[in-house]
C-alpha positions in Angstrom: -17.4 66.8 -69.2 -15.6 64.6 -72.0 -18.3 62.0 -72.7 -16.5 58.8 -73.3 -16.3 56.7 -76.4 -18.8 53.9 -75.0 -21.8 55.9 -75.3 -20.8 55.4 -79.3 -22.6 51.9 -79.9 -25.2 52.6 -77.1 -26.2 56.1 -79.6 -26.2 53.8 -82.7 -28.3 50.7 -81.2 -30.6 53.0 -79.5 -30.8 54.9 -83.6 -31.6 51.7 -85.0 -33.4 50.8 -82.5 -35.6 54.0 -83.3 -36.1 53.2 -87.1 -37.1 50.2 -86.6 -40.2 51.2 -84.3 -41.0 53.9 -86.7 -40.8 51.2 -90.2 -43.3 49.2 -87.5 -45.3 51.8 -87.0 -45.4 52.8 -90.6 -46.0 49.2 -91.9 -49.5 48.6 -88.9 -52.8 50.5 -89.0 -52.8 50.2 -85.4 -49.1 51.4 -84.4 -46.3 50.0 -82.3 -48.3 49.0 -80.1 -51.4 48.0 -81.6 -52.5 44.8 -80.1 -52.4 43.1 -83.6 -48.7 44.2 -84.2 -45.6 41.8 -84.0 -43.0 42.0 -81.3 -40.5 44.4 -82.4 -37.2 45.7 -81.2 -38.5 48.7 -80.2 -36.1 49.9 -77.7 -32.5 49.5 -76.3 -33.2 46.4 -74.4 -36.2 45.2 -75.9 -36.3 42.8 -78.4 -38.8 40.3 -79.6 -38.4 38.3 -76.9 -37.1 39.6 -73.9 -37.0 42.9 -72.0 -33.2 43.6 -70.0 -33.6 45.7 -66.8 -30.7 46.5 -64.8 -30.4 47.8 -61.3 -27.8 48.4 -58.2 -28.4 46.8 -54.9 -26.3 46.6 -51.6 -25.8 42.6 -52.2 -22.5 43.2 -49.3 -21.5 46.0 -47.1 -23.4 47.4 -44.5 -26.6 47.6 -46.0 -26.8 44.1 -47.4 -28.6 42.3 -43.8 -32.0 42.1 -45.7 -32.0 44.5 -48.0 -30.0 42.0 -50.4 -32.9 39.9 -50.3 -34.8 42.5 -52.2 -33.6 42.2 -55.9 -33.7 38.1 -55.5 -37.5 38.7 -54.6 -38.2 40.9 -57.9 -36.2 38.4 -59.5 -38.6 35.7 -58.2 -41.6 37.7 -59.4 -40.3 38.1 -62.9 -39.5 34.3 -63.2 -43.6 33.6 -61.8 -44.3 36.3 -65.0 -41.7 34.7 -67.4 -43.5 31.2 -66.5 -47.3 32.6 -67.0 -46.8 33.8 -70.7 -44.1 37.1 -69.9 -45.1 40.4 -70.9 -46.7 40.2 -74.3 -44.8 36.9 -74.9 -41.6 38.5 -73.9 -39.0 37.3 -71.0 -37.6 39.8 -68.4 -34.2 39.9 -68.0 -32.9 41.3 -64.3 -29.4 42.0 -63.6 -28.9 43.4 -60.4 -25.0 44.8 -59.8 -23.2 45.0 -56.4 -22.5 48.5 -55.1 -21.8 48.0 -51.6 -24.1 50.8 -50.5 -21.0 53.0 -52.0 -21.8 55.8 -54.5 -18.7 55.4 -56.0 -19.3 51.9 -56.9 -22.9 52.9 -58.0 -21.4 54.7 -60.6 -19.5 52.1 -62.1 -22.0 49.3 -61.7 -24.7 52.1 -63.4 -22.8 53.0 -66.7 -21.5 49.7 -67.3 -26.0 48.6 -67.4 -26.5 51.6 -69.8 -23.3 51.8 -71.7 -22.2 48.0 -72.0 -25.3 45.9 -71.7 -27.5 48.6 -72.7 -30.4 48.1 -70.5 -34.3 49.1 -71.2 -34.0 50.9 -67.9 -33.0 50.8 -64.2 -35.2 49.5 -62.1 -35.6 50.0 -58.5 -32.2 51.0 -57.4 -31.6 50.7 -53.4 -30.3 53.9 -51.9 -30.7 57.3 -50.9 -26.5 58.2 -51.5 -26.8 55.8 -54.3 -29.1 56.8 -56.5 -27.9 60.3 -55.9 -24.9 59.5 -57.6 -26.6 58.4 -60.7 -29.9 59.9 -60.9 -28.2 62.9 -63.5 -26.6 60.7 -65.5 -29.8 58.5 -66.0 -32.0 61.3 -67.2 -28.9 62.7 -69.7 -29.3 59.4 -71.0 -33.2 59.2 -71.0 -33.1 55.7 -69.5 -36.0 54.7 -67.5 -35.1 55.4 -63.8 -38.3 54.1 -62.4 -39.5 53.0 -58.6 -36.0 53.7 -56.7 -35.3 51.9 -53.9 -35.8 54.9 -51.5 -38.4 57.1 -50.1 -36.3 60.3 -50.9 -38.5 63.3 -51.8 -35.8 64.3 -54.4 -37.4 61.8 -56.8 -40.1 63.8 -57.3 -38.2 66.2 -59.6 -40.6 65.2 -63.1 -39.1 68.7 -64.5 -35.8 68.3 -64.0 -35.2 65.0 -63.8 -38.4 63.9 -66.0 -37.1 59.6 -66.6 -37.2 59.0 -62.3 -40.0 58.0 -60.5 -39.9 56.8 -56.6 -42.4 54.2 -55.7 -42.3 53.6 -51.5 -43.9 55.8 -49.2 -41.4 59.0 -48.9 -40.0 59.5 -45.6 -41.7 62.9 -45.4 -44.7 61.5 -45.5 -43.6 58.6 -43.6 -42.3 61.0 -40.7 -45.4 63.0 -40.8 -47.3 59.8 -40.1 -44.7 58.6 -36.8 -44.9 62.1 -36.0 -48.5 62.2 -35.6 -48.4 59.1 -34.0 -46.1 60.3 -31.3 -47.8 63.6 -30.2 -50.9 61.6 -30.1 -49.6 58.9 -27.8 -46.6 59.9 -26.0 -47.8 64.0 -25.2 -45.6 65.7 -23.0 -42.5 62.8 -23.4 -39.0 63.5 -24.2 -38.3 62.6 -27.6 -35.0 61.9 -29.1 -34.2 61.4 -32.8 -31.8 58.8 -34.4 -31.6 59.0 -37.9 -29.0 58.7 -40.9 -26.6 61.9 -42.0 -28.0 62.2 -45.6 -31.4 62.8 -47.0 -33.0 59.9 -46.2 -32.6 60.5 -42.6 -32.8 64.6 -42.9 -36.3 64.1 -44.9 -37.7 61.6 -42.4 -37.0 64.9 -39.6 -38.8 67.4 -41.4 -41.9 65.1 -41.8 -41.1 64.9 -38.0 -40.6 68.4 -37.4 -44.0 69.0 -38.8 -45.9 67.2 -36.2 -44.0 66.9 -33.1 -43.9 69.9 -31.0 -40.2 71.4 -30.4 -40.4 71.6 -27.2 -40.6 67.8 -26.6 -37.5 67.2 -28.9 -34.3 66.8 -26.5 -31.6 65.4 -28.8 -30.9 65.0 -32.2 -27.9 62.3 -33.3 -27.1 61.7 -36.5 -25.0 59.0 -38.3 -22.6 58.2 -40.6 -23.3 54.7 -42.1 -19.5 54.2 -42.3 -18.7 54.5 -39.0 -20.2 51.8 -37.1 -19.3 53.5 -33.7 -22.7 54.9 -32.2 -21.7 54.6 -28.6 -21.5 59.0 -28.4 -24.8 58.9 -30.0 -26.7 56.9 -27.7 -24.9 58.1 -25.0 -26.3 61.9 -25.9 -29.5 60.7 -26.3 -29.4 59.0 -22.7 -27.9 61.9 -20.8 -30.9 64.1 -23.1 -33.3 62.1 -20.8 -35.1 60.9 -24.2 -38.2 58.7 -23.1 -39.0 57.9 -27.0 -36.5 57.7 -29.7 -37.7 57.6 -32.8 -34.7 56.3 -36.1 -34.7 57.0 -39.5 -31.9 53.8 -39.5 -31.5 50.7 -42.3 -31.4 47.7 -40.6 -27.8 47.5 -39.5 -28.0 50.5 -37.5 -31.4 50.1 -35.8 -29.7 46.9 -34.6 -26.2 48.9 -33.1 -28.8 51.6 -31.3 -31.3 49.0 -29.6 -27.6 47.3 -28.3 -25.9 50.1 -27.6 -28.8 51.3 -25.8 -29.0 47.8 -23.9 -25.4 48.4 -22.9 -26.0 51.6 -21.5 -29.2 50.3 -19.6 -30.7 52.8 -21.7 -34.8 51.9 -22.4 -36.6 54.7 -24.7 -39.7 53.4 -26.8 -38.4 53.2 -29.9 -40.1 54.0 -33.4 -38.0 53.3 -36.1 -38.8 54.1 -39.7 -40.3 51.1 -41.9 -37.0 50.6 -43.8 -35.0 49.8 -40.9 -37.4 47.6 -38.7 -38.7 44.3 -40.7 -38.7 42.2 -37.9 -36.9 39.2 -39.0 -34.0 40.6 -40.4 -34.2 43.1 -37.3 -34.0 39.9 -35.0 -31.2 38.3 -37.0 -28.6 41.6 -36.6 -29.6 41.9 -33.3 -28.2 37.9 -32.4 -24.9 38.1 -34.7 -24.1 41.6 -33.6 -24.5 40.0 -30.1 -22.7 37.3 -30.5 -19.4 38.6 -32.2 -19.3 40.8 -28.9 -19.8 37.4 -26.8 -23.2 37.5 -25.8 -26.1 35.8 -26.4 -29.7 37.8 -26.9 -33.2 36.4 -28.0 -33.5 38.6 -31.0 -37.3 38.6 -31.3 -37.5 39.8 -27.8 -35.6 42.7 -28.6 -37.9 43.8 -31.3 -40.9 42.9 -29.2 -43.0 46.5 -28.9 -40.6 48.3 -31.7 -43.7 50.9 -33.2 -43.0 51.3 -36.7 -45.2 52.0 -39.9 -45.9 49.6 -43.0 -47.2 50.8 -46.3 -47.8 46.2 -47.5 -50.2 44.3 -45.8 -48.9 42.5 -42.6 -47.1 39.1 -43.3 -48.8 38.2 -40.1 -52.0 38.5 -42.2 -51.3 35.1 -43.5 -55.1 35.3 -45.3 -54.7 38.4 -46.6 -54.9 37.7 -50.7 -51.3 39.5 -51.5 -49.6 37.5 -48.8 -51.1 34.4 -50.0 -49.8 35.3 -53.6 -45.9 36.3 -52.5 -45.4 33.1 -50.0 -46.7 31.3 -53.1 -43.8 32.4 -55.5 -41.5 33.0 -52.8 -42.0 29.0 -51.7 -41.3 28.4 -55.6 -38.5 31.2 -57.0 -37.1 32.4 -54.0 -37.1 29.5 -51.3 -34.1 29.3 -49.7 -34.7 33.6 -48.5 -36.6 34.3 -45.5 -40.1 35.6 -46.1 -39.9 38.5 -44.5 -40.7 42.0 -45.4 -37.9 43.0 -47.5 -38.9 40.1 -50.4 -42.6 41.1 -49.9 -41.4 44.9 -50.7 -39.3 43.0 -53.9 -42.0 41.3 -55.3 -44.4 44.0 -55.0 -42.2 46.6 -56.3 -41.9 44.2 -59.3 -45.4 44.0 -59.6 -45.9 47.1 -60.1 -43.1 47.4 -62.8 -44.7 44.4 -64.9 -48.0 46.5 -64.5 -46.4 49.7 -66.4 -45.2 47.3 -68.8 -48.4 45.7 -69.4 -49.4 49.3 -69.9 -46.4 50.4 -72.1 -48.1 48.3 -74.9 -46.5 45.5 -76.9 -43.7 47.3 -78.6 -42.8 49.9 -76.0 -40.4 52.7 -76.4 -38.5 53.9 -73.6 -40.8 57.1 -73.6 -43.4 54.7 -73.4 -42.7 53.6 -69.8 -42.3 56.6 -68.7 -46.2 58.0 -70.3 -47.9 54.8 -68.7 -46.5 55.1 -65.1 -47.5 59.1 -65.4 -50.7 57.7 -67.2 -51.1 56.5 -63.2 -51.3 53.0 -61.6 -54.1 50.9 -59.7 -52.8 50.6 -56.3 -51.9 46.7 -56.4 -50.4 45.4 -53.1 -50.0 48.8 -51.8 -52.3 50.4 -49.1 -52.9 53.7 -50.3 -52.8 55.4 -53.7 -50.4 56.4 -56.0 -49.8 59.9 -56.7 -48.4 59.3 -60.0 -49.0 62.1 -62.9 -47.2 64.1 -65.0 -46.8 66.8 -62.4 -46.1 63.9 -60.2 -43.2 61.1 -59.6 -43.8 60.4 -55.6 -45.6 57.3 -55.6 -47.5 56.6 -52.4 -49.2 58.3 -50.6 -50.0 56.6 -47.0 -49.2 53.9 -44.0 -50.3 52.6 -41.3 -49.0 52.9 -38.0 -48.2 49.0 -35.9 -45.9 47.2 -33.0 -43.9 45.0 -33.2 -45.7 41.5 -31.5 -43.9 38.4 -31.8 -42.6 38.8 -35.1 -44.5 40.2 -37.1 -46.0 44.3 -37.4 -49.4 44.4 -36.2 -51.4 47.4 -37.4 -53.0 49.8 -35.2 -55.5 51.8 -36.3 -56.2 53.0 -40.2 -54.0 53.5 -43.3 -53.2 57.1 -43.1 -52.8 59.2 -46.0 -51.1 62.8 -46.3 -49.1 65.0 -48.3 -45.5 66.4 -47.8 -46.3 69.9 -47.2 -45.9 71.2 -43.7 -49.4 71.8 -43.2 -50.5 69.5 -45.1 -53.6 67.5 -43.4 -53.2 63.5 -42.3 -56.4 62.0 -42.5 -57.5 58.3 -42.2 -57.4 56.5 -46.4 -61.2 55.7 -46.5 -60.8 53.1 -49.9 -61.0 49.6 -50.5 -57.8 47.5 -50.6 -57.6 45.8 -53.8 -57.4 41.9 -53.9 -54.7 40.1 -55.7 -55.2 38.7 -59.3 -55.9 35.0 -59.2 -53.7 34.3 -61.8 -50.8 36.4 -60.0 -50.5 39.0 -62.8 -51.4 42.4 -63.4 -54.9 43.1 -65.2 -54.5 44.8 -68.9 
């Protein structure tokens, strides 16, 4: 394919770019990023005083309810870090593009980061179909493509696709975990499964597949999350005689099942994969979807008993040292969001970020980025470990199972902790959870 005539002054700003970290290099016993060296441009994006990301989120369309909250959140994190001395005395810069949830649009909004504003590297872009769209183009370009948005196992690609790294729990794993969960507590039920026609959803039913028995699965539905129309879904799933439905679903479309279930006087258990059941923004769908069909529902009594799985700590663990910290720069950088689970997800994501860059050094190369997050990372907010290497781009590793109870997810049981091989063995995380930082940022 014809490469067009904007990757011209990307090539030559990322070449002079290049020289300049190698006269630095040259001109300090201690290298680019020796701790005595001065801030350098040392990379497209990186100059001596600020560091530009770029990303793509779903800020409208149909997977905006609460998951455009998420890049706000990072945002927020990033201005508490900008405020407490940046990284190494440098600013980060986040612009965040609309996409709609639409590959095509990803696409556009993607190149125009690299090629026109010629960003240090994507960060956390939202979207199984999304990111697929750009996830090629990223690594041609050797930008950064680091903690996407989405617990697809096709991030894990490190020798093909060496620049990506996923961060969330994938929904192999993820599905192994519900899937346990399920033939522990609901042996011998009817289970029907729900879930999105692409690789998120087709990932989070093999993790399934691997620990509920066959011969309790009745139906499986898939959908399309352009086609808002469910009905012949839920209506398979009913006549199927399904007792639990578990749904790999964002948010929009664990809403349309629970109604169109309602509507059918349809009432399975329902376990919904963590991206589609934060409780707030599950509550909110629920009462506007409601309303525009000219009823009125109490949307937190429709979530009440949702099982689901969380990979944070609990925002109804209001003493729990992480949730402290987010409400804290939420209240300050982010006020006017909810706090719900989709800005605890962006602030923690970003924490992890400013951690690589902490460990990147103080004149990092793009290449740098990529060595300190395969270097591995201290597990931070999250409730298992990392898998990170350079054999390895995953990211976690574990969950814990909870139920919905006024509100909030309350946990029941341990984190558990697995692999995404079939037979792989699911065993209860036995380490400590590590305490936030008192002063909010990452320990170098």
């Amino acid at each position: 394919m014809k490469r067009s005539a904007r990757l011209r002054p990307a090539c030559i700003t990322a070449a002079v770019a290049t020289l300049a970290m190698v006269a630095a290099a040259c001109g300090s016993s201690g290298g680019s990023n020796s701790s005595s060296s001065a801030l350098t441009a040392s990379a497209p994006g990186v100059t001596k005083s600020e560091i530009v990301i770029g990303s793509h989120q779903p800020l409208t369309g149909v997977a905006a309810p609460g998951y455009s909250e998420i890049a706000p959140a990072s945002n927020a994190y990033f201005q508490y870090v900008n405020a407490h001395g940046g990284v190494y005395g440098r600013k980060i810069v986040y612009k965040y593009l609309d996409d709609g949830y639409d590959p095509a649009k990803t696409v556009s909004v993607v190149r125009q980061l690299v090629l026109q504003d010629n960003v240090y590297a994507i960060f956390d872009g939202l979207g199984t179909p999304t990111h697929l769209a750009v996830v090629k183009f990223l690594n041609s370009e050797k930008v950064p493509d680091v903690f996407v948005a989405s617990g697809c196992e096709c991030w894990n690609s490190p020798s093909t696709e060496p620049e990506t790294f996923g961060w969330q729990l994938d929904y192999v794993r993820e599905g192994k975990i519900l899937g346990q969960y399920i033939k522990q507590h609901f042996a011998g039920k009817k289970i029907g499964y729900f879930y999105q026609d692409d690789e998120f959803g087709m990932d989070g039913v093999k993790g399934l597949d691997d620990e509920i028995p066959s011969s309790q699965v009745v139906s499986k539905q898939s959908y399309d999350p352009t086609n808002i129309n469910i009905g012949p879904q839920v209506a398979a799933l009913k006549a199927a005689g399904a007792q639990v439905v578990v749904s790999f679903s964002v948010p929009a479309f664990t809403a349309l099942l629970r109604l169109n279930s309602l509507k059918l006087s349809f009432a399975p258990q329902l376990v919904v994969s963590n991206v589609g059941s934060d409780p707030i923004t599950l509550a909110g769908l629920l009462q506007a979807f409601a309303k525009q069909g000219g009823a009125t529902v109490n949307g937190n009594q429709l979530t009440q008993g949702i099982i689901t799985d969380s990979y944070l700590p609990s925002l109804g663990q209001t003493s729990n040292s992480w949730v402290a910290m987010f409400k804290r720069i939420h209240d300050t950088y982010d006020p006017k969001a909810p706090f719900d689970g989709n800005v605890a997800y962006g602030e923690a994501v970003a924490y992890a970020f400013v951690q690589a860059m902490f460990k990147a050094g103080r004149n990092p190369t793009r290449a740098d980025l990529v060595s300190a997050i395969q270097g591995g990372l201290t597990q931070g907010p999250v409730l298992a470990p990392y898998t990170y290497g350079p054999s390895d781009h995953a990211g976690m590793t574990g969950a814990f199972v909870g139920e919905i109870e006024n509100g909030v997810i309350v946990q029941q049981g341990s984190v558990m902790v697995t692999n995404t091989a079939a037979s792989g063995p699911i065993t209860a995380y036995t380490g400590t959870e590590q305490s936030a930082p008192a002063s909010g940022l990452p320990p170098r």
